[in-house]
Each structure stands twice: as structure tokens, then as C-alpha cells.
VOMARNU-975760 format. One line per field, with one value per residue (C-alpha): y, x, z; chain. Coordinates in pm, whole numbers, plus 50000, padded with zeros to 5 digits. Layout:
v: c(Y,...)
u: c(X,...)
w: c(Z,...)
chaine: c(A,...)
END
This chain:
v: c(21318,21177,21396,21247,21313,21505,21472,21828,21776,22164,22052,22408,22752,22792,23138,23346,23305,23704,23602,23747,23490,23064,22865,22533,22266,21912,21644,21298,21040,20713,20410,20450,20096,20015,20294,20248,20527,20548,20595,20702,20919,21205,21500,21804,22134,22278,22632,22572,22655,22619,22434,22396,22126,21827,21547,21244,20858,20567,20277,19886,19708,19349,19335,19600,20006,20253,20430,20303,20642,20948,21319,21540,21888,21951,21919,21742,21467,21114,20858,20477,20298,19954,19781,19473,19182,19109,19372,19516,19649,20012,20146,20327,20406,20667,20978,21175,21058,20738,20575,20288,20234,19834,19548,19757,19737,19972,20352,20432,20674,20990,21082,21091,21424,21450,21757,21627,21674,21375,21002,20807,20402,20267,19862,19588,19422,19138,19094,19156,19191,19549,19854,20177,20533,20903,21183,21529,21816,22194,22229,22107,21825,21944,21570,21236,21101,20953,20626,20782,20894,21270,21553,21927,22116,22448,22675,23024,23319,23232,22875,23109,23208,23391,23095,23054,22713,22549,22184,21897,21624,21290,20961,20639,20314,20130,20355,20166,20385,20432,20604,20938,21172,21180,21551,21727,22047,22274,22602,22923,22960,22659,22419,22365,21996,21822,21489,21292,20942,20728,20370,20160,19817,19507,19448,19207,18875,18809,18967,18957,19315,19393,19140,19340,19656,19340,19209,19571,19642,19312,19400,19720)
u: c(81612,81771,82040,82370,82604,82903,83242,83438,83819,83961,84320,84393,84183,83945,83892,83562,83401,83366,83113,83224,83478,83471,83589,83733,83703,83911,83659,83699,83434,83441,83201,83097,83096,83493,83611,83726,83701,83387,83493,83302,83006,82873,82896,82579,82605,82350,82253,82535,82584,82315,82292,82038,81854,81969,81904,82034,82050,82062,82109,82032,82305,82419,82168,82245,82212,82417,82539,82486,82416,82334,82304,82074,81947,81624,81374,81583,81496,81642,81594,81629,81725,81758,82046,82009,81803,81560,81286,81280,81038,81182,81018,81048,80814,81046,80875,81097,80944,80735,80771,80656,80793,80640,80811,80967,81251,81460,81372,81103,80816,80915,81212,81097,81133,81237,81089,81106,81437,81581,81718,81466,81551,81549,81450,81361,81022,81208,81573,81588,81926,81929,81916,82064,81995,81929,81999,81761,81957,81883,82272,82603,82777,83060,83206,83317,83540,83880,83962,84067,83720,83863,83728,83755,83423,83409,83160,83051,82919,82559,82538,82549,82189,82263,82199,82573,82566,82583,82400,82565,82406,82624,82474,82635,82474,82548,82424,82186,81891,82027,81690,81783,82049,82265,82223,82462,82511,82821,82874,83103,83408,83405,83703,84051,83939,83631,83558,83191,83121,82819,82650,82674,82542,82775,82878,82621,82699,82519,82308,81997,82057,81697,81458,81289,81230,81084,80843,80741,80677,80443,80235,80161)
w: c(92518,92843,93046,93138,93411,93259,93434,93355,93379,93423,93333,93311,93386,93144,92955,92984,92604,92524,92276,91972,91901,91806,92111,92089,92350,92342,92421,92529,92506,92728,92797,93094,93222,93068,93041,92689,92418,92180,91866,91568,91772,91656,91815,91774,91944,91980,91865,91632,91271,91046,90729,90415,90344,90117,89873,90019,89955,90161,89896,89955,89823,89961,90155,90361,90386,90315,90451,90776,90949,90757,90928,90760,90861,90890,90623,90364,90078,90103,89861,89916,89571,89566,89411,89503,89300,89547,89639,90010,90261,90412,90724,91017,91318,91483,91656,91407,91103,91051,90669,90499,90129,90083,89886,89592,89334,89200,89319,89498,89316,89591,89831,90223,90320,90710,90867,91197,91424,91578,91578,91263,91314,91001,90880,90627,90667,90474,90598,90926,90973,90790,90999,90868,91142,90972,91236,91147,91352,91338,91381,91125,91379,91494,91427,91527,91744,91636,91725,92113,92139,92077,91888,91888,91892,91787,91987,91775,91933,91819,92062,92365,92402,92706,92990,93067,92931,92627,92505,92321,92175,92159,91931,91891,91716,92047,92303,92517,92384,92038,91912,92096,92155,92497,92619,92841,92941,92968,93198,93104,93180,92941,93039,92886,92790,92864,92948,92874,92954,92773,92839,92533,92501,92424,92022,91912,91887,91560,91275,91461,91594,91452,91605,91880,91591,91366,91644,91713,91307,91250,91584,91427)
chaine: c(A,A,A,A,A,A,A,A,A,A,A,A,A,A,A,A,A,A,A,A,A,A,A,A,A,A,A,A,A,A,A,A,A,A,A,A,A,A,A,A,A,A,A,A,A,A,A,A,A,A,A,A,A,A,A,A,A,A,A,A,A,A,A,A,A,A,A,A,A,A,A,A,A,A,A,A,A,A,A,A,A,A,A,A,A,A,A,A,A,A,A,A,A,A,A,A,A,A,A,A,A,A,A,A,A,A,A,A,A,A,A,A,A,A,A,A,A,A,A,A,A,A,A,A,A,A,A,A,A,A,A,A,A,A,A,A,A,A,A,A,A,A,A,A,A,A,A,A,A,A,A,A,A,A,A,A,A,A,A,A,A,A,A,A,A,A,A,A,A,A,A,A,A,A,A,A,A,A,A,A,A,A,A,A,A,A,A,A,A,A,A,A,A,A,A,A,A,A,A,A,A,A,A,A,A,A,A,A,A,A,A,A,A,A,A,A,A,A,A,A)
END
């Protein structure tokens, strides 16, 4: 995990959390570089609400994944059919949880469980152009942004540890280091609205999003 600078807009005084009730805290995410909202990030807090784990799916269908991006908590099952009519090569090499399901049709034997917190970067050995992201979190996420890059986060009693501060975890597909979580931290009184800026990479010009993962799978 890498730490961001976090810009704190107090647009009004903020109210000292007493700790036995659920704050909420407007929050605006930016790019960094223009400026423009980031839509459709996830938001984590950390210390949050719990939840069990799951049986999940990411299917291959038309070539592709999906979903996309799946969030998981810890220790839950996810299966990868495959629709399609052409076998495929799943994988992933991520410090999370490292996989290898080879050329297969159809449904693999077992489900991959994911014991592991963190960001697991998911390809095909075979189409390159496929790349699908699970997110493991100890905590439910408190959301995504809208379209404005806005979202409401709800802080219970049980994220204050006692520090004074509370940790958010922000993911996007295009953040420049998309196989971890931007960190930042927030201090009590927590503000009316608060304001966090990440660097994302340009929208890739074609489907070769995948070739540096690829060239890093067949030195392996």
C-alpha cells in the first residue's frame, strides 16, 4: 500500500464523533493531474463493517470477464466458468493470491478460495486482451463514486480504534498502480466534506491493456 496526500476541505466545522454513533462524510474524488472526477472507484474503510464470506463467479463470456471487478471479503469461493467456445488459460501472480487454472472448458474442477486481503490481477494465458480485478477486504465497501466522483461513507463506532484517525482505502482500474489500494488517512473532528485526489493513467488506446502482465506470465 502507498500513502497519498489528502486535501481536507472543512467547508463547515466539523463535529467531534462521540463514538457511539455512525458518521457520514461527503467525499469527492478527483484525478489528480485534470482535475476531473473519478467515477466508478471503490471506496473501503477500514475497520468497517464486517461481512461473511461468499461464493462468487467471474464468468468468460465473449471473450471477456465478468464482471470486470468483483469485491469479495476475505476468505470467499469464486468460480470461473467458461461460456465461451474456445477454452482459456486463467491466472494470476498477485501477492494476494497466485492461481493457475490451464487451458480448460466449461467449469473448472474447484472454486479459488481467496484468503489473502488485497488487489488479485486477473488474465488469459490465451487472449490477452482479458483482464478482470477481484478486491479481498476485511471490511463491506462503503461504495462507489457517482458519475461526480461523490459518495457518502458511513463511519460506525467500531472504525475508531482509538488513534484519532481513521483509514480509507480508494481502488480504481486506472490508477497508475492499479494492483494496490490508495491509502489515506483521516483525523477527528472529521470534516463536513472531504476532498481526495488520485493519479490515474490515460484510457488505453487499444485492447492491448494486458501486454506487460502477458510478458511477465511467460517469463515465469
Amino acid at each position: 500500500m502507498y500513502k497519498l496526500t489528502v486535501t481536507l476541505f472543512l467547508l463547515l466545522a466539523g463535529s467531534l464523533c462521540n463514538g457511539a454513533e455512525t458518521n457520514t462524510v461527503p467525499l469527492q474524488l478527483t484525478d489528480n493531474l485534470s482535475g476531473k472526477p473519478v467515477a466508478n472507484a471503490v471506496v473501503i474503510l477500514e475497520n468497517g463493517l464486517s461481512e461473511s464470506p461468499v461464493e462468487a463467479e467471474i464468468v468468460q463470456k465473449n471473450r471477456n470477464f465478468h464482471p470486470h471487478t468483483l469485491i469479495i471479503p476475505k476468505n470467499s469461493r469464486v468460480d470461473f466458468p467458461n461460456q465461451d467456445n474456445t477454452q482459456h488459460h486463467v491466472y494470476s501472480f498477485s501477492p494476494a493470491k497466485a492461481f493457475n487454472i490451464e487451458l480448460y472448458a466449461g467449469r473448472p474442477t474447484e472454486p479459488v478460495v481467496f484468503d489473502k486481503t488485497g488487489v488479485v490481477e486477473i488474465g488469459c494465458n490465451i487472449h490477452d486482451h482479458m483482464q478482470a480485478f477481484i478486491l479481498v477486504t476485511d471490511s463491506a465497501p462503503s461504495g462507489r463514486t457517482d458519475e461526480q466522483g461523490r459518495l457518502t461513507v458511513e463511519i460506525p463506532p467500531s472504525a475508531d480504534d482509538g488513534s484519532g484517525k481513521i483509514e480509507l482505502q480508494v481502488w480504481h482500474p486506472r490508477l497508475t498502480d492499479n494492483t494496490r489500494m490508495a491509502r489515506f488517512t483521516v483525523e477527528q473532528p472529521y470534516p463536513e466534506s472531504l476532498k481526495l485526489s488520485v493519479k490515474l493513467s490515460p484510457e488505453p488506446a487499444s485492447d492491448d491493456r494486458l501486454d506487460g502482465l502477458q510478458e511477465r506470465f511467460r517469463e515465469l
